[in-house]
KEKE-3310 file (N, C-alpha, C; in steps of 0.2 Angstrom, whole numbers, plus 5000, padded with zeros to 4 digits):
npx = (5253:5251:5239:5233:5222:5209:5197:5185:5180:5168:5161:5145:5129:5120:5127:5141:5148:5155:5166:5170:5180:5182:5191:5184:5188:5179:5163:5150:5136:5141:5148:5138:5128:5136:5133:5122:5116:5109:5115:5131:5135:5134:5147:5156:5152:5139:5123:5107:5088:5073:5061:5068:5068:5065:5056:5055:5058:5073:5083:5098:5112:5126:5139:5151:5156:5155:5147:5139:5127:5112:5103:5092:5084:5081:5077:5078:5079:5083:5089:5094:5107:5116:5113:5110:5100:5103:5093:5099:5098:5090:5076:5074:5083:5094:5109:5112:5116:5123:5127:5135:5137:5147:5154:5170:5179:5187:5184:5173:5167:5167:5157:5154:5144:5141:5130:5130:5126:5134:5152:5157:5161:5167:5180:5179:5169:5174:5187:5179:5172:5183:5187:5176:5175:5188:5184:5177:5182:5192:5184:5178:5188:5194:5202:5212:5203:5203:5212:5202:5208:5221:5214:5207:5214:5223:5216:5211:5216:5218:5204:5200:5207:5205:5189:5193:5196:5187:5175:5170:5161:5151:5132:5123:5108:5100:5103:5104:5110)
npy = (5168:5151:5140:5125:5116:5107:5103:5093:5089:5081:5070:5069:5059:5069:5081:5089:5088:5098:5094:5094:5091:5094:5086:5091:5093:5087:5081:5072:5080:5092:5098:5098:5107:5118:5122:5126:5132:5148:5159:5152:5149:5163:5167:5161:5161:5167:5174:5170:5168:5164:5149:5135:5122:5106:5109:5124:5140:5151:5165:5170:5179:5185:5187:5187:5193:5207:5219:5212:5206:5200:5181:5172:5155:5138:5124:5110:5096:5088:5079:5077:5074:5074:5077:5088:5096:5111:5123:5138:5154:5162:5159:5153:5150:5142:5137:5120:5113:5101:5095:5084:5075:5064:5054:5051:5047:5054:5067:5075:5070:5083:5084:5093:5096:5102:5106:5106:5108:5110:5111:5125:5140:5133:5138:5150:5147:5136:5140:5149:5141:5132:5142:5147:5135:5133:5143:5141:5131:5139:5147:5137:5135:5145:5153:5165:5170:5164:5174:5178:5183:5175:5162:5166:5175:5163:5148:5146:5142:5128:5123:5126:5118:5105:5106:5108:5095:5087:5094:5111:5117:5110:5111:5101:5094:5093:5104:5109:5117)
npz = (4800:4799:4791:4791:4779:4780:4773:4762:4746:4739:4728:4722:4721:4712:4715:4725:4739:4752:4763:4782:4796:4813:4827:4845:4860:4872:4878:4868:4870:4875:4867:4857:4863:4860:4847:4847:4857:4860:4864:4866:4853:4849:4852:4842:4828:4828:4837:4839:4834:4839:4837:4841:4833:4824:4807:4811:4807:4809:4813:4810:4818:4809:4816:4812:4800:4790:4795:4804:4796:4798:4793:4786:4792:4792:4801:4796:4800:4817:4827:4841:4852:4840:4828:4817:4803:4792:4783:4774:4772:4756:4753:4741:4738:4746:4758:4761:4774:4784:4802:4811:4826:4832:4845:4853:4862:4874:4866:4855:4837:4826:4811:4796:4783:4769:4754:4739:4722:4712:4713:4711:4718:4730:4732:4738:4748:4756:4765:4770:4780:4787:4795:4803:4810:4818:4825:4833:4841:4848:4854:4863:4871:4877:4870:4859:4845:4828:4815:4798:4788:4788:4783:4772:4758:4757:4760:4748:4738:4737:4741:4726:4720:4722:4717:4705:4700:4701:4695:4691:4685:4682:4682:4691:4686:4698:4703:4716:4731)
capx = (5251:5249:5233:5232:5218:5207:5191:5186:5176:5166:5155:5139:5124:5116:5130:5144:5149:5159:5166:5176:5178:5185:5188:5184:5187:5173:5155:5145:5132:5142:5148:5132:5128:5141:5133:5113:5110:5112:5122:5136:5136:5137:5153:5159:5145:5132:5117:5100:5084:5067:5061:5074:5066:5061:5052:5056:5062:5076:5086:5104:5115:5131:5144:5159:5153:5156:5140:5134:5122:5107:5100:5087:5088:5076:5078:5073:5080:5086:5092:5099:5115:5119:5115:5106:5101:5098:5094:5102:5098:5086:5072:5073:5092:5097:5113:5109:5119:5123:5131:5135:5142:5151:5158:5178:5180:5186:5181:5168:5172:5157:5156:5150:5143:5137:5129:5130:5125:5142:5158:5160:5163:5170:5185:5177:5166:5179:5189:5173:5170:5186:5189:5171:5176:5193:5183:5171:5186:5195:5176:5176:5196:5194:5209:5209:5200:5207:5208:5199:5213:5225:5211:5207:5214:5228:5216:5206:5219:5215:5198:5198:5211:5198:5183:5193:5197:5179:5174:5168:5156:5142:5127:5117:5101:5095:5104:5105:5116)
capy = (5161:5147:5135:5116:5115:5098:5100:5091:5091:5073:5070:5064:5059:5075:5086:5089:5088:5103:5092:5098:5089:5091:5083:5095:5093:5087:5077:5075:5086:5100:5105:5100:5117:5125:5123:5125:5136:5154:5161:5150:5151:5169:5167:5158:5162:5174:5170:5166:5170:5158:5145:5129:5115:5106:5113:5130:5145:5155:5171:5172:5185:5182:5191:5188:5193:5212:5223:5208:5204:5193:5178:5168:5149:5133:5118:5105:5089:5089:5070:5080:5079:5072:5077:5095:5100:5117:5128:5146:5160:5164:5150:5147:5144:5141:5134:5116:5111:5096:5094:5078:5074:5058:5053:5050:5046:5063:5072:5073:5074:5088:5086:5099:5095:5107:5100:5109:5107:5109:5114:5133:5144:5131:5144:5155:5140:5131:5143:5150:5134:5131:5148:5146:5129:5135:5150:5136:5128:5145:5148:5133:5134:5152:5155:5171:5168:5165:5179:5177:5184:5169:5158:5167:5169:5158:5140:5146:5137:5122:5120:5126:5111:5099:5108:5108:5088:5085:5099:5115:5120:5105:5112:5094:5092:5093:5111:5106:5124)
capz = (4803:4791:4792:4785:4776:4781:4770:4757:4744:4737:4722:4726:4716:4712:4715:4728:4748:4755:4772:4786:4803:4818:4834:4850:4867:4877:4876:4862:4872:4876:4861:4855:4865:4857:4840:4846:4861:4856:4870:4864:4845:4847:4854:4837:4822:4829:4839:4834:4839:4834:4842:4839:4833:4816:4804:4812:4804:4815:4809:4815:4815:4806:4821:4812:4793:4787:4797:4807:4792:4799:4787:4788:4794:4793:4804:4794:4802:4821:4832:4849:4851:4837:4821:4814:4796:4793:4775:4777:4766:4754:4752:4731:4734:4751:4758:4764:4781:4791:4809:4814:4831:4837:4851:4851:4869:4876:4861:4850:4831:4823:4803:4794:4776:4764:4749:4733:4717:4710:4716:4711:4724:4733:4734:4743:4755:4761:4770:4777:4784:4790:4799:4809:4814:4822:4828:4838:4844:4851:4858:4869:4871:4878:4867:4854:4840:4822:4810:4794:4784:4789:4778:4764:4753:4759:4758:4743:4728:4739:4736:4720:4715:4722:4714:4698:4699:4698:4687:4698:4685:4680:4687:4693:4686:4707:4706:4724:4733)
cpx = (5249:5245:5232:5225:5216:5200:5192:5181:5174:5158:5151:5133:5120:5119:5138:5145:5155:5161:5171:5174:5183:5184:5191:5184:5180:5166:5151:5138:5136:5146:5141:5128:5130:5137:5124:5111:5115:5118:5130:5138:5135:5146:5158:5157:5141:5126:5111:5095:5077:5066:5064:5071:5064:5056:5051:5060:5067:5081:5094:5111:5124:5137:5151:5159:5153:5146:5137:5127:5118:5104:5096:5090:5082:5079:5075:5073:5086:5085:5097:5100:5119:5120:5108:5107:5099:5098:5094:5102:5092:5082:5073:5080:5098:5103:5111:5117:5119:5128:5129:5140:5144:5156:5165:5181:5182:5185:5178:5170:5164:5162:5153:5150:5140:5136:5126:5127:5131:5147:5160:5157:5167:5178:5184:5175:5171:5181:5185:5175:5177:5189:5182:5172:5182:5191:5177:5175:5189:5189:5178:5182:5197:5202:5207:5205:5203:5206:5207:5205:5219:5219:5209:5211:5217:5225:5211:5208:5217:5209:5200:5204:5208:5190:5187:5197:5191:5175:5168:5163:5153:5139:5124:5111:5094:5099:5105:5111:5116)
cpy = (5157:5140:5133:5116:5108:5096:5095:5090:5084:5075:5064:5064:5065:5082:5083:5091:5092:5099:5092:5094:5092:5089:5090:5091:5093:5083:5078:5081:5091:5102:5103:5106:5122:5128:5123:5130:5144:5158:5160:5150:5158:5171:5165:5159:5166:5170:5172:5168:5163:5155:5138:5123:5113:5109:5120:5134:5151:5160:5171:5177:5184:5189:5191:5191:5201:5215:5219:5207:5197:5187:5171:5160:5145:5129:5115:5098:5090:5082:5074:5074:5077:5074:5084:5097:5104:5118:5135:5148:5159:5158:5149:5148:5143:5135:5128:5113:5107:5096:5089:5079:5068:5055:5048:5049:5051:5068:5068:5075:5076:5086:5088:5096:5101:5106:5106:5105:5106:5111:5122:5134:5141:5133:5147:5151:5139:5135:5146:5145:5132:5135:5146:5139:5129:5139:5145:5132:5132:5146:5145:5131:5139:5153:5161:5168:5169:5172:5176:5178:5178:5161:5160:5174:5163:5151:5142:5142:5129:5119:5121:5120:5107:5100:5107:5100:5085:5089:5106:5118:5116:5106:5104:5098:5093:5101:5112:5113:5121)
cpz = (4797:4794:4786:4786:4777:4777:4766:4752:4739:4731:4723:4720:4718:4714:4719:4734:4748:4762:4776:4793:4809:4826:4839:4856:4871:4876:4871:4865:4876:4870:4858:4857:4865:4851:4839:4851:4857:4859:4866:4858:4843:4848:4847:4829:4825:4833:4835:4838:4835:4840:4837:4837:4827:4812:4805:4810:4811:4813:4815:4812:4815:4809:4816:4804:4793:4790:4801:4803:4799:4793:4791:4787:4794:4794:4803:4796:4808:4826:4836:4852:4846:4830:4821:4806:4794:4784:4775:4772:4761:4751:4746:4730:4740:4752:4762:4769:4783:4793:4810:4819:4831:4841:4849:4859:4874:4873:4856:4843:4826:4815:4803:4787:4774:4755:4744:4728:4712:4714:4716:4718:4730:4736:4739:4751:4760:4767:4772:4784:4789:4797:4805:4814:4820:4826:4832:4842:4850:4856:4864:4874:4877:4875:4864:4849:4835:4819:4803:4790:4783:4786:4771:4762:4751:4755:4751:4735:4733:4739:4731:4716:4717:4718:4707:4696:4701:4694:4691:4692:4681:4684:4686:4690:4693:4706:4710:4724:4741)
residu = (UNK:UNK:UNK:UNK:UNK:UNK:UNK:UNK:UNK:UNK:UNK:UNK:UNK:UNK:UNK:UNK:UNK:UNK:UNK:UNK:UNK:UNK:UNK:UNK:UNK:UNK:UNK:UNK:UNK:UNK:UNK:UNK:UNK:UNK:UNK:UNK:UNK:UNK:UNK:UNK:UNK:UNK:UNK:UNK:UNK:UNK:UNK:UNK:UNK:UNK:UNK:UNK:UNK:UNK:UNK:UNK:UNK:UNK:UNK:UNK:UNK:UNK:UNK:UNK:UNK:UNK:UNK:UNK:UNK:UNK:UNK:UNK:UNK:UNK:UNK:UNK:UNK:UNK:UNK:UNK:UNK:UNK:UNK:UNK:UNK:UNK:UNK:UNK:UNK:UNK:UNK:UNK:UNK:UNK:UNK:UNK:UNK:UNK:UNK:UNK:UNK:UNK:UNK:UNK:UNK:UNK:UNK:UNK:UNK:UNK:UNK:UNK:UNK:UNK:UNK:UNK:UNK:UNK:UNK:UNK:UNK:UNK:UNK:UNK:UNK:UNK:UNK:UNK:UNK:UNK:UNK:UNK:UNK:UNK:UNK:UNK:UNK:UNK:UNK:UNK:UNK:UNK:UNK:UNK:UNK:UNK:UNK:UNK:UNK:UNK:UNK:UNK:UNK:UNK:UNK:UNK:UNK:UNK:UNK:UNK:UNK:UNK:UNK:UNK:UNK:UNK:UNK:UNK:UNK:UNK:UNK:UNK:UNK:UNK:UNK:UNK:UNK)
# end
């Protein structure tokens, strides 16, 4: 199977944006429930456990990820149904996340950002990014779900020629991950 890669990767003061969108089928609040209550985001990423709200820490268990790894999760900035910012992974060097939804008349278009410091790894990111996002669409679709392997390593020359047309290894000053 061959998948068109849609991220894209923008240079921002103090580093760079990993950003991947797409438009879903359905109301900005119900996929907004795709991508917050736990039930449903085990279906596509892993469910969660915590309690969901800013400033709170929540652990979620990464279903589609080699052992069902768990990793820790802080909810630092949440506007229901529109917009979520989380920081995943180990507090002195967490991944920082935002979900924006908006409304597109019978579909909502989710952006996903991930705000680095530089571009490396951005090989490996992207097509994460892009597989969970098709695997959120399948979810809601009840279609199969993608397999990983038909994204990496397939889109991974594709970041790496946008990470290497900004310069994927100047760590920022902000070190921002």
């Amino acid at each position: 199977m061959t998948i068109s890669p849609t991220g894209r990767i923008l240079h921002q003061l103090g580093g760079v944006d990993i950003v991947i969108t797409r438009l879903i089928r359905g109301t900005v609040e119900d996929v907004w429930a795709s991508v917050t209550e736990s039930e449903r985001t085990a279906r596509w990423f892993g469910r969660w456990e915590g309690e969901g709200r800013t400033g709170q820490a929540i652990r979620v268990q990464m279903a589609f990820e080699e052992g069902d790894a768990w990793t820790d999760a802080r909810i630092e900035s949440c506007n229901a149904p529109t917009f979520l910012s989380l920081s995943v992974g180990d507090a002195t060097d967490p991944w920082l996340l935002d979900l924006a939804l908006a409304d597109r008349g019978e579909r909502t278009e989710l952006t996903l950002t991930q705000h680095r410091g530089d571009a490396s790894g951005a090989g490996e990111i992207g097509p994460g990014w892009e597989y969970y996002l098709d695997n959120l669409i399948a979810s809601r679709e009840d279609t199969a779900l993608p397999d990983f392997n038909d994204y990496y390593p397939e889109l991974k020359s594709y970041f790496e020629a946008q990470a290497d047309a900004i310069g994927a290894g100047s760590e920022s000053p902000a070190g921002k991950q």
